[in-house]
N, CA, C and O atoms as a GROMACS GRO file, in nm:
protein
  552
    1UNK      N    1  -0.915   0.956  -0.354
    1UNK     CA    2  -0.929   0.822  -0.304
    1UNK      C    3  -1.037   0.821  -0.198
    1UNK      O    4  -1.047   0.898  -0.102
    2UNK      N    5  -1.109   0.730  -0.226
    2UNK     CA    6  -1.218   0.747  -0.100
    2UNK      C    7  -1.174   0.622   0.030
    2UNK      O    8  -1.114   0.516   0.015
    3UNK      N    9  -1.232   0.684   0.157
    3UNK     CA   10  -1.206   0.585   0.252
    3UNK      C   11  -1.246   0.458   0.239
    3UNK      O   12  -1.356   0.431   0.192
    4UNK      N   13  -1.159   0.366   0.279
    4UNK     CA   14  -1.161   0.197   0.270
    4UNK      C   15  -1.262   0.143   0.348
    4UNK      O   16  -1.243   0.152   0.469
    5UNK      N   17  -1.384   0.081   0.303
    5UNK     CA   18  -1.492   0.001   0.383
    5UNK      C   19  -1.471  -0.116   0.367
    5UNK      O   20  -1.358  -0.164   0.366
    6UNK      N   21  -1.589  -0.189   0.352
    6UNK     CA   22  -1.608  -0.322   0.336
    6UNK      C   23  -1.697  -0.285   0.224
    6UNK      O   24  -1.779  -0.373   0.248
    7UNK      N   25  -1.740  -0.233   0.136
    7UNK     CA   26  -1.818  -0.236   0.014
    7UNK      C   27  -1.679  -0.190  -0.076
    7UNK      O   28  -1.632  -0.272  -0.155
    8UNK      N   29  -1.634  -0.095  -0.065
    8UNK     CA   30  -1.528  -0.049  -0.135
    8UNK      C   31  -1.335  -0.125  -0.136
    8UNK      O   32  -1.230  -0.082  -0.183
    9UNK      N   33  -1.365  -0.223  -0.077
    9UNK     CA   34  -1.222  -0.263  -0.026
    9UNK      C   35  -1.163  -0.308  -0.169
    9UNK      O   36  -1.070  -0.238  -0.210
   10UNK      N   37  -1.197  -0.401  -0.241
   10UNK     CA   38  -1.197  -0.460  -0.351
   10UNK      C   39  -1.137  -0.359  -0.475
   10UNK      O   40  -1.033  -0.356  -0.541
   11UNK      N   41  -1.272  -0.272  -0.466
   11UNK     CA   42  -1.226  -0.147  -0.559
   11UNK      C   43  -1.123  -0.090  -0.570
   11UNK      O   44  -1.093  -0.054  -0.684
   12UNK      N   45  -1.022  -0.058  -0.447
   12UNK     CA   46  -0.968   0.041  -0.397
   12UNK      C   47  -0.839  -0.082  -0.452
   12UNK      O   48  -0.753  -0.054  -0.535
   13UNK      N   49  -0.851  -0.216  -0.385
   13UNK     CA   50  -0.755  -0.303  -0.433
   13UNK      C   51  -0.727  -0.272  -0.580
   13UNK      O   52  -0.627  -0.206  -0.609
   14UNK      N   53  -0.814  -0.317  -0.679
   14UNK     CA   54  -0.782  -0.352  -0.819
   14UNK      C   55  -0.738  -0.204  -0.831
   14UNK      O   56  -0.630  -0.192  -0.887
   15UNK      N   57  -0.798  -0.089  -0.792
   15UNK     CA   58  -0.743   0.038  -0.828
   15UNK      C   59  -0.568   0.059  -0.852
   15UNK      O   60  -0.490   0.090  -0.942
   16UNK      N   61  -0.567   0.020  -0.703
   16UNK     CA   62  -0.385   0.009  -0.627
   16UNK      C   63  -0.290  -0.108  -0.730
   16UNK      O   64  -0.172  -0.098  -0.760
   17UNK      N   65  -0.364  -0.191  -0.759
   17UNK     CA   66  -0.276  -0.304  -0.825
   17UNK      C   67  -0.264  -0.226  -0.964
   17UNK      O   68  -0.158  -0.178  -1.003
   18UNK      N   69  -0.385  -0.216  -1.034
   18UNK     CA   70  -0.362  -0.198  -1.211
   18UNK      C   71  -0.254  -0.036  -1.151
   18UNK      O   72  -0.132  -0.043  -1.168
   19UNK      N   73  -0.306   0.077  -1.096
   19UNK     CA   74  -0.173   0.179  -1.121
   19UNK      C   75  -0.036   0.129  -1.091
   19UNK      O   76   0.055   0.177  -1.159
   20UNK      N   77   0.004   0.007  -0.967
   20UNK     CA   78   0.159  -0.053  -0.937
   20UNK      C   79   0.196  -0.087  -1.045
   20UNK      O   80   0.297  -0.040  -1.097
   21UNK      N   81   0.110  -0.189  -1.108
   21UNK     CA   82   0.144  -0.291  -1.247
   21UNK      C   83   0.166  -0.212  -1.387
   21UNK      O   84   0.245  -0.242  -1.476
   22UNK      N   85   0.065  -0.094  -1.382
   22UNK     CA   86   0.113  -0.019  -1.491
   22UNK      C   87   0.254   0.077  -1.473
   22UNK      O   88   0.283   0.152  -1.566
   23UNK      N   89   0.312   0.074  -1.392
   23UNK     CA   90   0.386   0.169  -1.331
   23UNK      C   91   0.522   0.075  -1.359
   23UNK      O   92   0.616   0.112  -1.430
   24UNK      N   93   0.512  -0.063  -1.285
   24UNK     CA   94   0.631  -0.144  -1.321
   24UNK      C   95   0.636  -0.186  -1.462
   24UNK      O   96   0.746  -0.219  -1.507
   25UNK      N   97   0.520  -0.190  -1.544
   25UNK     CA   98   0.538  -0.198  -1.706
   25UNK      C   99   0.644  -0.107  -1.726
   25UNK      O  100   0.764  -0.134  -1.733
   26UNK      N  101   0.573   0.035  -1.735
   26UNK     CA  102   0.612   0.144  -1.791
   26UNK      C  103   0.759   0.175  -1.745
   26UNK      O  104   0.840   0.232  -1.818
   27UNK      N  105   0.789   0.129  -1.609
   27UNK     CA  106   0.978   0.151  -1.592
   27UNK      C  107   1.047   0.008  -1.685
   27UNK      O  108   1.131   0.050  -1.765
   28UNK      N  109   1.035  -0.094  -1.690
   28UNK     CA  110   1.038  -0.177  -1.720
   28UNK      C  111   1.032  -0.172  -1.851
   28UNK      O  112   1.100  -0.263  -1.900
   29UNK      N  113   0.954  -0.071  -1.969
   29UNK     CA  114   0.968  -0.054  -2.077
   29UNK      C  115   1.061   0.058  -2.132
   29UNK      O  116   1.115   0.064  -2.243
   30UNK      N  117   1.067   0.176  -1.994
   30UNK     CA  118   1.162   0.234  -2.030
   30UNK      C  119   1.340   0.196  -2.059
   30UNK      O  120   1.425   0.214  -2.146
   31UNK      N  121   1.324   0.132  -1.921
   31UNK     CA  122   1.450   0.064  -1.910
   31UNK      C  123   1.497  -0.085  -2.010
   31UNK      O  124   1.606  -0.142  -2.012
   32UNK      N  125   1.395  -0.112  -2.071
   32UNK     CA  126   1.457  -0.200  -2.196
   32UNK      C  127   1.476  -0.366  -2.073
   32UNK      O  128   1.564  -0.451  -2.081
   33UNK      N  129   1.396  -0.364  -2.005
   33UNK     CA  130   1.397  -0.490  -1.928
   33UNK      C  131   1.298  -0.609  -1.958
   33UNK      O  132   1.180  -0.578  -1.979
   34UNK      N  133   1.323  -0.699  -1.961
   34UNK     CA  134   1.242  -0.832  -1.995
   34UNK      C  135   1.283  -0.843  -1.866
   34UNK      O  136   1.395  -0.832  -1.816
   35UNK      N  137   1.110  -0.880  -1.791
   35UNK     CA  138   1.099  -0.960  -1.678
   35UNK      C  139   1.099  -1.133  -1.692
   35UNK      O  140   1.011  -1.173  -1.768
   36UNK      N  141   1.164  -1.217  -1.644
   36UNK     CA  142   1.167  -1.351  -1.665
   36UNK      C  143   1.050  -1.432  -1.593
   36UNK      O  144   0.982  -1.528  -1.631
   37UNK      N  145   1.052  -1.339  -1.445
   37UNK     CA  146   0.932  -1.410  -1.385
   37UNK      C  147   0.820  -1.277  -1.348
   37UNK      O  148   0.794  -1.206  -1.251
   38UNK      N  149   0.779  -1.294  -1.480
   38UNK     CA  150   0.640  -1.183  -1.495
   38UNK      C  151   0.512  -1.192  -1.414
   38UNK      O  152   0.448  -1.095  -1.374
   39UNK      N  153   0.478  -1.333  -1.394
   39UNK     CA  154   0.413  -1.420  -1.373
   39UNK      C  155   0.382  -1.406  -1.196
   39UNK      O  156   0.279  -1.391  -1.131
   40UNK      N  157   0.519  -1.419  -1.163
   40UNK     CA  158   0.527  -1.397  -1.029
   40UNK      C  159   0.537  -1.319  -0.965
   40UNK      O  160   0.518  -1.332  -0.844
   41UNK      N  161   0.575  -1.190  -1.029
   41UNK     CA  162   0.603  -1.052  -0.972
   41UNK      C  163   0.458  -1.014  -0.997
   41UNK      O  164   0.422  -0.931  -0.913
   42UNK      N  165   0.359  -1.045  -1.084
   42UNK     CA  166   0.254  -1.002  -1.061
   42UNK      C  167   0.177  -1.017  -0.986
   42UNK      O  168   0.106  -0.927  -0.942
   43UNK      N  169   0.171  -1.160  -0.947
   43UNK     CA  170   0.082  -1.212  -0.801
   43UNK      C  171   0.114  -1.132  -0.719
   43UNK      O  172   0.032  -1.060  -0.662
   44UNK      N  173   0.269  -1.128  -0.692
   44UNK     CA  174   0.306  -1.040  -0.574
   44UNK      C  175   0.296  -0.880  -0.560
   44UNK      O  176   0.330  -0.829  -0.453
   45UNK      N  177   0.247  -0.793  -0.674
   45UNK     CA  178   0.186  -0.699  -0.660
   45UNK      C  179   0.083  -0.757  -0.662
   45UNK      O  180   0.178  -0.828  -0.627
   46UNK      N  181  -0.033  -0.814  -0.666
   46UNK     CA  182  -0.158  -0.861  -0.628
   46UNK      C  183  -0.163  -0.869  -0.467
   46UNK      O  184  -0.240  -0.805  -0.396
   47UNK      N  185  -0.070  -0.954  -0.426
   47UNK     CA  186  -0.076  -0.987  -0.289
   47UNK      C  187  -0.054  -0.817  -0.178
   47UNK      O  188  -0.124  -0.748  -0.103
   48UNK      N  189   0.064  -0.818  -0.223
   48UNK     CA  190   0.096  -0.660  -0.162
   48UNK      C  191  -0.006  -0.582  -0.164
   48UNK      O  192  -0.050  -0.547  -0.054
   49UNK      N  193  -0.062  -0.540  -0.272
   49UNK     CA  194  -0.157  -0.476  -0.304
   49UNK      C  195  -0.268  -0.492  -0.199
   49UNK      O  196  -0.298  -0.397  -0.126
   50UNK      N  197  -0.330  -0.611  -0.190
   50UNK     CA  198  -0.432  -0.631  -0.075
   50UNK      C  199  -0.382  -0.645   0.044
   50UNK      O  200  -0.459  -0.635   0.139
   51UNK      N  201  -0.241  -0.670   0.068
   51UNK     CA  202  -0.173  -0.620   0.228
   51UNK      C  203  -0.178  -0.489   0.261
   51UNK      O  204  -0.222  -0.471   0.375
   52UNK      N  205  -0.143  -0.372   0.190
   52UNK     CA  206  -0.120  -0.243   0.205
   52UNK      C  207  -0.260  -0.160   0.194
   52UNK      O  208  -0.278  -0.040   0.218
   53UNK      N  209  -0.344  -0.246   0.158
   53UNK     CA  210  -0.486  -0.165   0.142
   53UNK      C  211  -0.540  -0.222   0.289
   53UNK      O  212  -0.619  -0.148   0.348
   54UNK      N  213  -0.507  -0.332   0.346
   54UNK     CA  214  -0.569  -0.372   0.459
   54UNK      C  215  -0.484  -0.317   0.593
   54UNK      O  216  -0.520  -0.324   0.711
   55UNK      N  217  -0.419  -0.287   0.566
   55UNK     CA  218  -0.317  -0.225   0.691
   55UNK      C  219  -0.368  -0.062   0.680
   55UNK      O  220  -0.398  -0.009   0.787
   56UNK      N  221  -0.378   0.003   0.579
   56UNK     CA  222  -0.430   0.140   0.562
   56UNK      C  223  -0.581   0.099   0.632
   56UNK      O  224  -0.591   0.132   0.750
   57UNK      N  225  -0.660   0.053   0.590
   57UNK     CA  226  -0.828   0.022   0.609
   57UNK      C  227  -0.818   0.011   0.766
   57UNK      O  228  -0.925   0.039   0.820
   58UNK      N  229  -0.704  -0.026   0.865
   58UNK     CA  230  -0.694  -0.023   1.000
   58UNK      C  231  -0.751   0.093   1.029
   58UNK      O  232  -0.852   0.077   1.097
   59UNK      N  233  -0.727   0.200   1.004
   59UNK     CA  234  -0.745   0.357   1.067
   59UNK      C  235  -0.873   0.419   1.163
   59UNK      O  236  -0.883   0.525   1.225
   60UNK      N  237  -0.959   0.312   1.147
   60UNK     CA  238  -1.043   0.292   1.165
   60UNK      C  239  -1.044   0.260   1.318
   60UNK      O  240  -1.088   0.344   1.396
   61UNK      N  241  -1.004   0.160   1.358
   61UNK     CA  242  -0.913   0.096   1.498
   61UNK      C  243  -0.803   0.197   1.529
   61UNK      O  244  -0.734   0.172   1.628
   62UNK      N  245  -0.782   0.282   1.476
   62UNK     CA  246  -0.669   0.334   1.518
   62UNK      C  247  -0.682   0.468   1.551
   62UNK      O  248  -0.571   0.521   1.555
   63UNK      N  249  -0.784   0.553   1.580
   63UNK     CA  250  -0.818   0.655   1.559
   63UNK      C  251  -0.802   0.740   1.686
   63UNK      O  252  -0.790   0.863   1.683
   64UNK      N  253  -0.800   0.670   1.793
   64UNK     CA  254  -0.732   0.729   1.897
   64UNK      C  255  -0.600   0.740   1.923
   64UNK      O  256  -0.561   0.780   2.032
   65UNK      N  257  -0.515   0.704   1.825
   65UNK     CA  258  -0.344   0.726   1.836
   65UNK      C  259  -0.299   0.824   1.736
   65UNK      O  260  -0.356   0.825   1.626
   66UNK      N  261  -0.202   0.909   1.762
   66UNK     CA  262  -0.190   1.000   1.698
   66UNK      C  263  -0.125   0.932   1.558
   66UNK      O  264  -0.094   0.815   1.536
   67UNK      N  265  -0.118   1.047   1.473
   67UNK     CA  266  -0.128   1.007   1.329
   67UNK      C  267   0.015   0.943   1.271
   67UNK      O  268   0.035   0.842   1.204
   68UNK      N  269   0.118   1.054   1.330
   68UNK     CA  270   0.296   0.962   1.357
   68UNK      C  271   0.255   0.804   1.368
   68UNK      O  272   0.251   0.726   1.273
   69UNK      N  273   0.230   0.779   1.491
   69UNK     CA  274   0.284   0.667   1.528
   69UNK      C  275   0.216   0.574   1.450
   69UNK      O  276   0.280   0.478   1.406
   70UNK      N  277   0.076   0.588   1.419
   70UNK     CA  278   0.031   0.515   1.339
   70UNK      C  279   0.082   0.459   1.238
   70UNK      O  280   0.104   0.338   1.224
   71UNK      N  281   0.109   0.580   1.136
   71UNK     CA  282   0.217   0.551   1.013
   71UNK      C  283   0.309   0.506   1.051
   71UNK      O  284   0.321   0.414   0.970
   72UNK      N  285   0.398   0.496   1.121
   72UNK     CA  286   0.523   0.422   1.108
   72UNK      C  287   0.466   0.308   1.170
   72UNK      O  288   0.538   0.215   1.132
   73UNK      N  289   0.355   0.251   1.260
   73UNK     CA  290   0.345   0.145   1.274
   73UNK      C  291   0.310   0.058   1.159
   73UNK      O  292   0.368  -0.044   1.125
   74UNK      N  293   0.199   0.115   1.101
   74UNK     CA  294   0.158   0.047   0.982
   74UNK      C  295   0.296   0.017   0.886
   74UNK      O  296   0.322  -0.098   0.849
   75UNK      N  297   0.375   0.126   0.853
   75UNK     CA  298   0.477   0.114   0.776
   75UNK      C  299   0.578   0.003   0.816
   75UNK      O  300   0.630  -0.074   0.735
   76UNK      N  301   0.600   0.004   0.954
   76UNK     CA  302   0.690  -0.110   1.015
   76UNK      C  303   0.590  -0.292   0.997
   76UNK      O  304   0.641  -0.404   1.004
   77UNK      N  305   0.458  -0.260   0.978
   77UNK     CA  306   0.405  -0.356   1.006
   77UNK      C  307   0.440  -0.397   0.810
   77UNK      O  308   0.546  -0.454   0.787
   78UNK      N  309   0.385  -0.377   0.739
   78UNK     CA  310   0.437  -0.433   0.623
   78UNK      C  311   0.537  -0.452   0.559
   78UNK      O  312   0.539  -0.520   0.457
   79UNK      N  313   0.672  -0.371   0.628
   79UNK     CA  314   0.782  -0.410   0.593
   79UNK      C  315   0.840  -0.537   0.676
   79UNK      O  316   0.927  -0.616   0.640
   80UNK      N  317   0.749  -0.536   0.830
   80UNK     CA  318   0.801  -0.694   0.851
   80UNK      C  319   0.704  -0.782   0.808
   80UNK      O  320   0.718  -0.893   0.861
   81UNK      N  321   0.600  -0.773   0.723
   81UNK     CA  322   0.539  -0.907   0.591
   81UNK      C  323   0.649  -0.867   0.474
   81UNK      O  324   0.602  -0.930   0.379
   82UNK      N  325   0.728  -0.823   0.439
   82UNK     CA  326   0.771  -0.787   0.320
   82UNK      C  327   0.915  -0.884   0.332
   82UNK      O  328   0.962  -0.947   0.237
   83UNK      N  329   0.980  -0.880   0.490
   83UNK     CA  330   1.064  -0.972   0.497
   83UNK      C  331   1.045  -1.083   0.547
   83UNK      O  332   1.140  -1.162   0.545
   84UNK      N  333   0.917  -1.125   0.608
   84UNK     CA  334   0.874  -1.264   0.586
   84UNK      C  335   0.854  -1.337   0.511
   84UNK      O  336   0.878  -1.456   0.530
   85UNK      N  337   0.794  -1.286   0.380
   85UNK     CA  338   0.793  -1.331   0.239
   85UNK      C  339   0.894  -1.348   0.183
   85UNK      O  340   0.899  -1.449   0.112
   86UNK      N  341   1.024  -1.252   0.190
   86UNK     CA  342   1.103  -1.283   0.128
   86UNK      C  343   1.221  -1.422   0.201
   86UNK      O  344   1.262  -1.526   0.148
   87UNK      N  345   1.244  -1.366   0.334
   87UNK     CA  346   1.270  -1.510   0.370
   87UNK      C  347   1.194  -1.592   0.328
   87UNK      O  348   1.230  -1.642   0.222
   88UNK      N  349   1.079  -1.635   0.378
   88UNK     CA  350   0.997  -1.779   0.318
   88UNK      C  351   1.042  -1.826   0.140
   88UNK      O  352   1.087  -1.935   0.104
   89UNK      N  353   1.006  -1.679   0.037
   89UNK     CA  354   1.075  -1.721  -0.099
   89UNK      C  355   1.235  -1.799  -0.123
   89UNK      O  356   1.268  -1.885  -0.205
   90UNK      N  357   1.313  -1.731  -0.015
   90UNK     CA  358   1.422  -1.735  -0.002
   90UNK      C  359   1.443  -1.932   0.041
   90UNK      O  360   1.499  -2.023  -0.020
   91UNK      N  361   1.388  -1.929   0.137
   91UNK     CA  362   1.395  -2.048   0.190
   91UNK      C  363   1.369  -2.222   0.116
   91UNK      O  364   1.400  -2.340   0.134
   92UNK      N  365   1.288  -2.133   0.024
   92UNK     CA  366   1.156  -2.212  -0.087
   92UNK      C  367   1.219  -2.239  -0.218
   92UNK      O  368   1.211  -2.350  -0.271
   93UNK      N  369   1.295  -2.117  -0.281
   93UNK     CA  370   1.350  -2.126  -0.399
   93UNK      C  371   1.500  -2.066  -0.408
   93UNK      O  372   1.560  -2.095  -0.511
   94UNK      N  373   1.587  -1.965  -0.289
   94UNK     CA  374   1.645  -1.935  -0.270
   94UNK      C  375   1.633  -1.823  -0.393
   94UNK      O  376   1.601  -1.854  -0.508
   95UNK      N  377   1.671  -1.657  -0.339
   95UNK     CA  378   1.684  -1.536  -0.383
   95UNK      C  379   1.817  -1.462  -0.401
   95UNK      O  380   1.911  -1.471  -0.322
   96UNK      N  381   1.816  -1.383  -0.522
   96UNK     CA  382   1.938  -1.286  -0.525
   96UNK      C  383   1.982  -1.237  -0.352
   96UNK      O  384   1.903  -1.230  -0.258
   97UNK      N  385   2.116  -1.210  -0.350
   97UNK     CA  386   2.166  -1.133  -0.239
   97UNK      C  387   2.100  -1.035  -0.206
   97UNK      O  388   2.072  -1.017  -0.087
   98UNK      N  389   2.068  -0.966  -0.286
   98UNK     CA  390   2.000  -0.800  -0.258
   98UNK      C  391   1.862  -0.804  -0.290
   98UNK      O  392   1.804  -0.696  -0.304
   99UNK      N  393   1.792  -0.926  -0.307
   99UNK     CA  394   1.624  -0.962  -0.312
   99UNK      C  395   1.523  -0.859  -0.157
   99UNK      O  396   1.412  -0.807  -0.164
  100UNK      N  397   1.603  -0.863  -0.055
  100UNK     CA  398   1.527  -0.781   0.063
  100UNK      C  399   1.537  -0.658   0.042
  100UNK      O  400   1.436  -0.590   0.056
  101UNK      N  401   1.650  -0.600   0.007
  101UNK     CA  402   1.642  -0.466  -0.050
  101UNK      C  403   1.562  -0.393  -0.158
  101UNK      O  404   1.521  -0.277  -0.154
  102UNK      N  405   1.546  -0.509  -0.280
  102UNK     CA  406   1.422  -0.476  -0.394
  102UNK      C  407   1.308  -0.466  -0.332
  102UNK      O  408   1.247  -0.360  -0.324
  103UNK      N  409   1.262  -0.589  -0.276
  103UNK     CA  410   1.140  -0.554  -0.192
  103UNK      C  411   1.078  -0.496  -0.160
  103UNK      O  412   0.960  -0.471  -0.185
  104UNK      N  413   1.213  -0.432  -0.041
  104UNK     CA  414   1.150  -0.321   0.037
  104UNK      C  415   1.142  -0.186   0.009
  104UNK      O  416   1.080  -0.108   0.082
  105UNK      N  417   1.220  -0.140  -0.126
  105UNK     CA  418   1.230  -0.025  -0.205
  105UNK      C  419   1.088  -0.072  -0.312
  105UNK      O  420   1.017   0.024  -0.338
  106UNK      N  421   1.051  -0.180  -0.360
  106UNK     CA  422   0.928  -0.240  -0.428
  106UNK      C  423   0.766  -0.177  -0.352
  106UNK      O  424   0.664  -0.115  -0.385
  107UNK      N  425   0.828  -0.245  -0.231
  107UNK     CA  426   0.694  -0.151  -0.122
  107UNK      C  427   0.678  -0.056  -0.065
  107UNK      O  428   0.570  -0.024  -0.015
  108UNK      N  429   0.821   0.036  -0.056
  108UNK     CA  430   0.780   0.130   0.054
  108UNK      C  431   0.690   0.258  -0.057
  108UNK      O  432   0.603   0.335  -0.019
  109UNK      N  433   0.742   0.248  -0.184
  109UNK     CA  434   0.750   0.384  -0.285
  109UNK      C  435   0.564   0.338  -0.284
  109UNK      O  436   0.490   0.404  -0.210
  110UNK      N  437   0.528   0.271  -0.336
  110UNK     CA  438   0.400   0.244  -0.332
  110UNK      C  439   0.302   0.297  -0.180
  110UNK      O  440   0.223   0.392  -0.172
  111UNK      N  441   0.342   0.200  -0.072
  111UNK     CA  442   0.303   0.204   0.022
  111UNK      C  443   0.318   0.390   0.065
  111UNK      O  444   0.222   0.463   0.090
  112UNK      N  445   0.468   0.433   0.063
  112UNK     CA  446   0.398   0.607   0.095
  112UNK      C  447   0.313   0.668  -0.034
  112UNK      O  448   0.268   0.776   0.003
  113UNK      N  449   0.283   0.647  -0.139
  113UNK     CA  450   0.245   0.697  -0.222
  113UNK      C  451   0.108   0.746  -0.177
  113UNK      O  452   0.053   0.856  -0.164
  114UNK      N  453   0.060   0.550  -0.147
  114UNK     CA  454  -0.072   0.537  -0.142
  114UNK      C  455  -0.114   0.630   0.024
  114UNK      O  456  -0.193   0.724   0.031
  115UNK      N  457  -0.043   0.577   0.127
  115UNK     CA  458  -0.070   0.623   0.265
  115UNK      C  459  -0.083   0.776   0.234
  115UNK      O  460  -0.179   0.831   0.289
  116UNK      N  461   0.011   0.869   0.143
  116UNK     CA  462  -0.046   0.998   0.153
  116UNK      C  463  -0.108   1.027   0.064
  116UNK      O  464  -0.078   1.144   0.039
  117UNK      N  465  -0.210   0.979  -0.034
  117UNK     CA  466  -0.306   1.036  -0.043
  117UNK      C  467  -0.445   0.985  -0.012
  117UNK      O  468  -0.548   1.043  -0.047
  118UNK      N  469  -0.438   0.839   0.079
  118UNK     CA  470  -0.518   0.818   0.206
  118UNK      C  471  -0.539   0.930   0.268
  118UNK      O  472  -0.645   0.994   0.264
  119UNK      N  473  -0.426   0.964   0.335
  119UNK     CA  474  -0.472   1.008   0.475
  119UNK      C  475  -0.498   1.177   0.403
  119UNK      O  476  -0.555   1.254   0.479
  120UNK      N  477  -0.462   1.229   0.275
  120UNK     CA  478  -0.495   1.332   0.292
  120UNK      C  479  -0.661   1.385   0.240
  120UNK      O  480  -0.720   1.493   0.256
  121UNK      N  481  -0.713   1.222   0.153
  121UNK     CA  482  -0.858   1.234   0.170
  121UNK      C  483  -0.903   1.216   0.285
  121UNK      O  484  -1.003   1.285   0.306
  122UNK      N  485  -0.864   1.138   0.387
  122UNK     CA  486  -0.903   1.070   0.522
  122UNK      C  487  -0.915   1.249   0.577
  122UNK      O  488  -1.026   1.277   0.621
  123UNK      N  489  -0.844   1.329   0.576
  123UNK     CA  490  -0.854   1.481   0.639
  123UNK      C  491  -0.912   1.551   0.576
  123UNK      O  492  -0.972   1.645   0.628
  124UNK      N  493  -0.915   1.529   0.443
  124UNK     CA  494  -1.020   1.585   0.374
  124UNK      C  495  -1.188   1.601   0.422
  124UNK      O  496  -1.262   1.695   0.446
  125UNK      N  497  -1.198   1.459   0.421
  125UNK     CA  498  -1.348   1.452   0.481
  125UNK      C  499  -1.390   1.499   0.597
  125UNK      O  500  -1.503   1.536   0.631
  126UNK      N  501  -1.257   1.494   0.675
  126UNK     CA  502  -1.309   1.551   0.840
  126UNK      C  503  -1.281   1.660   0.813
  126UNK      O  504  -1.368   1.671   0.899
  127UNK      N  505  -1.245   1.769   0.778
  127UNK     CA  506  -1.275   1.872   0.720
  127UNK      C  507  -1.402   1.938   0.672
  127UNK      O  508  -1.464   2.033   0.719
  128UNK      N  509  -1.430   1.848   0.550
  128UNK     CA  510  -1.575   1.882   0.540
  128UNK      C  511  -1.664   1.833   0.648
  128UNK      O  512  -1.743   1.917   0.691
  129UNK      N  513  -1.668   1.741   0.688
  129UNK     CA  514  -1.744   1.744   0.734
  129UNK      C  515  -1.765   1.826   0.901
  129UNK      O  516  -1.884   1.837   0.934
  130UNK      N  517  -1.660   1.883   1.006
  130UNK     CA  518  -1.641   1.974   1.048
  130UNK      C  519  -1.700   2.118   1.010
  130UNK      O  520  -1.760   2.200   1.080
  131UNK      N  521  -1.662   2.120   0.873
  131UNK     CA  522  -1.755   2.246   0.857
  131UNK      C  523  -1.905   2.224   0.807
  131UNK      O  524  -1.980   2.313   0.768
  132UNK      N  525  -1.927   2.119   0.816
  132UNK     CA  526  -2.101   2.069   0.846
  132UNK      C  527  -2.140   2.086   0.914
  132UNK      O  528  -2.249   2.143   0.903
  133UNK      N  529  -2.104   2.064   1.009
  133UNK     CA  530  -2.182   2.013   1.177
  133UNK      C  531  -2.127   2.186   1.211
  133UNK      O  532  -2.221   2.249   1.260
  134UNK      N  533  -2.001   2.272   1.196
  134UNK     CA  534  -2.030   2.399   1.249
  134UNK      C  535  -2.140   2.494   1.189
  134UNK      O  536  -2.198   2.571   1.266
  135UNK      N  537  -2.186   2.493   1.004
  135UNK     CA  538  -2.286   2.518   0.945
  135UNK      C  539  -2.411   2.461   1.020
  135UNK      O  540  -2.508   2.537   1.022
  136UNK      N  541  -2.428   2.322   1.092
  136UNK     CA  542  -2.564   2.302   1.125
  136UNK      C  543  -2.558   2.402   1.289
  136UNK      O  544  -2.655   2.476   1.307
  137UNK      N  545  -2.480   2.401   1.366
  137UNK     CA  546  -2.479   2.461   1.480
  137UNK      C  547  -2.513   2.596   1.499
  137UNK      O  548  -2.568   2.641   1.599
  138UNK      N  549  -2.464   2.687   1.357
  138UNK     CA  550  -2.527   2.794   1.315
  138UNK      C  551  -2.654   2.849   1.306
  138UNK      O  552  -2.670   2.960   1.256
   0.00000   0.00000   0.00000
């Protein structure tokens, strides 16, 4: 995965959405499920999708806090959009009992998926490039 810019943001989006969407097909076909509102669960991996890529793309701003706190901030920060949305749906069309719980089991599996293998290209590069700058010092 390469780091999140502003030329690449987009990319990295449609990337994150088509693997979620193929992913909820494929359980969804295993499990013999007809989705009723297909329609809508897809926007909302659309939407998520460009929440969780823009909260990762922070790191940038964040680079003086250690790497813990970061993650769980970020992580705390989209799980409270995850229950704002669902209240607001809730409020709007009213939701199953256990709709906050799908959700947030909906986003977190994604959201760590994606965050670790962010951050382990994100170390990747400073890596290489560390052993650049000690090769040029040479």
């Amino acid at each position: 995965m390469k780091l999140i810019n502003k030329r690449n943001f987009i990319h990295i989006v449609c990337m994150s959405f088509t693997l979620i969407v193929c992913g909820k097909l494929l359980i969804e076909k295993m499990a013999g499920f007809t989705d009723r509102h297909y329609t809508e669960n897809i926007f909302t991996c659309l939407f998520f999708s460009v929440m969780i890529t823009a909260v990762l793309a922070l790191h940038n701003h964040l680079q003086r806090f250690p790497l813990i706190p970061v993650l769980i901030g970020q992580y705390v920060f989209i799980i409270g959009l995850v229950a704002g949305f669902v209240k607001l749906v809730d409020l709007m069309a009213g939701t199953s009992t256990n709709s906050l719980w799908q959700m947030l089991l909906s986003v977190t599996v994604p959201y760590v998926v994606s965050a670790a293998v962010y951050y382990i290209a994100f170390f990747r590069h400073i890596k290489k490039a560390n052993s650049i700058i000690s090769q040029l010092r040479e």
